[in-house]
LORODO-308612 format. One record per residue (C-alpha): residue number from 1; residue in one letter; x, y negated, z. Coordinates in steps of 0.001 Angstrom, whole numbers. Example, Ala and Ser with C-alpha at 12.3 -4.5 7.8 and 13.67 -1.06 7.14 Angstrom:
ATOM	num	residuo	u	v	w
ATOM	1	a	12300	4500	7800
ATOM	2	s	13670	1060	7140
END
This chain:
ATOM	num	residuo	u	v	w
ATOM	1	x	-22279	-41930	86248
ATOM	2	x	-20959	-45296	85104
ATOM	3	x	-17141	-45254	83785
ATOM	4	x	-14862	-48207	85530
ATOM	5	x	-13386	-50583	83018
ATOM	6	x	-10051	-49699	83690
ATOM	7	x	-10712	-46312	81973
ATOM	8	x	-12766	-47622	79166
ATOM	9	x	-9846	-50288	78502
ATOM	10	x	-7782	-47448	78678
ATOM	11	x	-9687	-45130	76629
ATOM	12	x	-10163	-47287	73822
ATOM	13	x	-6607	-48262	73825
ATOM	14	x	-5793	-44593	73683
ATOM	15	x	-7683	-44473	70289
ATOM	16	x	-6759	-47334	68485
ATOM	17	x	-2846	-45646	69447
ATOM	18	x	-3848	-43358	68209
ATOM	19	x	-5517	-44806	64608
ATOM	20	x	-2556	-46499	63878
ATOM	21	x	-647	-43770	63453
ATOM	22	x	-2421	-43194	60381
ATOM	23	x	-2300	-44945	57308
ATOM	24	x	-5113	-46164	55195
ATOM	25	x	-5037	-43296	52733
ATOM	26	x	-5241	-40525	56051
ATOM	27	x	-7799	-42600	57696
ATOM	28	x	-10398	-42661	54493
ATOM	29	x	-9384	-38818	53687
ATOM	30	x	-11038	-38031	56850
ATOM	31	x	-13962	-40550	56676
ATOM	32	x	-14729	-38771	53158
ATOM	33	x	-14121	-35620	54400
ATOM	34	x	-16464	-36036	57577
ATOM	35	x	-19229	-37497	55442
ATOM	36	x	-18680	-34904	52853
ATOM	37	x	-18773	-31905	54969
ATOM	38	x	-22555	-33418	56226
ATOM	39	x	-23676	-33795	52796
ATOM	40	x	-22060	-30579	51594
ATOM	41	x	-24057	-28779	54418
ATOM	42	x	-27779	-30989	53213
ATOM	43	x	-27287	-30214	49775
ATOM	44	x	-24988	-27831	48845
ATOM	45	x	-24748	-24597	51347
ATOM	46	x	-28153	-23407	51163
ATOM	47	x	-26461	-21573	47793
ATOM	48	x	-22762	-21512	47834
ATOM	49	x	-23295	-21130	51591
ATOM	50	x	-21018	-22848	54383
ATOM	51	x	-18049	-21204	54122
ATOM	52	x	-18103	-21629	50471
ATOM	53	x	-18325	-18317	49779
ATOM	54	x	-21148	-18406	47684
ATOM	55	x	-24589	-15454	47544
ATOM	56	x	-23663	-11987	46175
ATOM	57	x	-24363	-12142	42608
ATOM	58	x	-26378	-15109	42665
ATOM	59	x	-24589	-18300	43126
ATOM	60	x	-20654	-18941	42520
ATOM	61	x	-18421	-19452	45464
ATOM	62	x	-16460	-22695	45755
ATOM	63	x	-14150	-21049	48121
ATOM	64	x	-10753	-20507	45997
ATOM	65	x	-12548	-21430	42893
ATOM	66	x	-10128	-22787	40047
ATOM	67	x	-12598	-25028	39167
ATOM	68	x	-11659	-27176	42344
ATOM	69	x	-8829	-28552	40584
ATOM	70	x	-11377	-30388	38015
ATOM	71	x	-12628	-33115	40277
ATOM	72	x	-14256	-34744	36703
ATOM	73	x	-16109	-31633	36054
ATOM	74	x	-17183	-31217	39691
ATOM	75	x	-18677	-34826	39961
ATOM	76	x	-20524	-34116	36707
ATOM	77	x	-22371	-30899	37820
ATOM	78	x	-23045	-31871	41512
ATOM	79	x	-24840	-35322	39773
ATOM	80	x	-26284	-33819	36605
ATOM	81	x	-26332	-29854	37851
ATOM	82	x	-25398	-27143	34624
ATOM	83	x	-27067	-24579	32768
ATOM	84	x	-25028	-21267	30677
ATOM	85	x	-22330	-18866	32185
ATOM	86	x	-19989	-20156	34412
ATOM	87	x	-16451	-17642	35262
ATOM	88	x	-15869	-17875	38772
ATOM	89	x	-12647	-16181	40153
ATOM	90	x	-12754	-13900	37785
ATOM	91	x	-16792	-13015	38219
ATOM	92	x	-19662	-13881	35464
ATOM	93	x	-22949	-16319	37103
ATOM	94	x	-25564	-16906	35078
ATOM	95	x	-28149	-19136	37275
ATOM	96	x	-28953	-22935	36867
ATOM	97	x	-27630	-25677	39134
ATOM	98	x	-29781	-28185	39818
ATOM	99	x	-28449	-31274	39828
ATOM	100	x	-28608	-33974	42552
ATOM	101	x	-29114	-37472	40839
ATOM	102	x	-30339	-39249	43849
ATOM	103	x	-27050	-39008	45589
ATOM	104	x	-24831	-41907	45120
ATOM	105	x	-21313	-42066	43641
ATOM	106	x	-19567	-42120	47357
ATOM	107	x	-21279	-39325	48182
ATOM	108	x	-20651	-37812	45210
ATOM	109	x	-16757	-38724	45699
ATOM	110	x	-17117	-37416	49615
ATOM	111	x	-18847	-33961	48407
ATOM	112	x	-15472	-33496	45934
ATOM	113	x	-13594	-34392	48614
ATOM	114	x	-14791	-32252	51349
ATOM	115	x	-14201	-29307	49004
ATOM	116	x	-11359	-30163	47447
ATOM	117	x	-9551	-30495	50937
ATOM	118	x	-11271	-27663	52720
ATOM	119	x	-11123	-24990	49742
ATOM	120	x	-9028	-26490	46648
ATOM	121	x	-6029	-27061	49202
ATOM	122	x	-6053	-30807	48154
ATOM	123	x	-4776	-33143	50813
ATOM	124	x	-5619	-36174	49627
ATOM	125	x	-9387	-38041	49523
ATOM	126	x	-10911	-39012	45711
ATOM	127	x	-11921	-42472	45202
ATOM	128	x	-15104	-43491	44126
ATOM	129	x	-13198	-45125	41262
ATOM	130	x	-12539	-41797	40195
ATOM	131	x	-16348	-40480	40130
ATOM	132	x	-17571	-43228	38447
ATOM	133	x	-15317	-43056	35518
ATOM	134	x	-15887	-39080	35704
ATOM	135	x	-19951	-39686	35716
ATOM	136	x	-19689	-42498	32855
ATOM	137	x	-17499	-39993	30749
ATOM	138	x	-20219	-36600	30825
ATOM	139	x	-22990	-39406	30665
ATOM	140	x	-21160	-39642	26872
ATOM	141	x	-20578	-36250	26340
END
């Protein structure tokens, strides 16, 4: 079925409307977000699952986790993964974390921000800006 111009015209006016509502920080808190819940979903879910609510005893939930407030430490172990004890709401895990050093820094910063937002009640997207000074500082650590 072919759509008349009129409607396409009208469609697409509908949606740039509706765009510029927004302002740039909105607009790239959802692109991040987007993105982020894709590569959450590749490379994160299979263990902390996809509501975040992590495996039993095995792997830490993200969901409510005060460790969503550290956006530093969060870049560091999604690119370099962690070894030891980590206290999650209140709860001992003891397994590694692989880390995942072929993903960028944007998709690093669009991971933290997809969490952040969806479980850290965060409302705002973090800049790549921010992960790259976070990843230079635990490269020095």
């Amino acid at each position: 079925m072919r759509v008349p111009a009129k409607s396409r015209i009208a469609f697409l006016l509908c949606c740039i409307s509706f765009l510029s509502c927004k302002n740039e920080e909105e607009l790239k808190t959802e692109q991040y977000f987007v993105e982020g819940m894709q590569l959450y979903m590749t490379h994160c879910s299979n263990c902390h699952q996809s509501a975040g609510e992590g495996l039993s005893n095995l792997y830490p939930p993200i969901k409510g986790s005060a460790l969503l407030k550290d956006k530093a430490f969060l870049s560091c172990i999604i690119r370099n993964g962690m070894e030891g004890t980590i206290l999650v709401n209140g709860k001992e895990f003891n397994r590694p974390m692989p880390g995942n050093p072929k993903l960028t820094d944007i998709e690093i910063a669009e991971i933290v921000t997809f969490v952040s937002v969806k479980w850290g009640k965060d409302s705002v997207y973090t800049p790549i800006t921010f992960v790259e000074e976070a990843l230079t500082e635990c490269k020095a650590r």
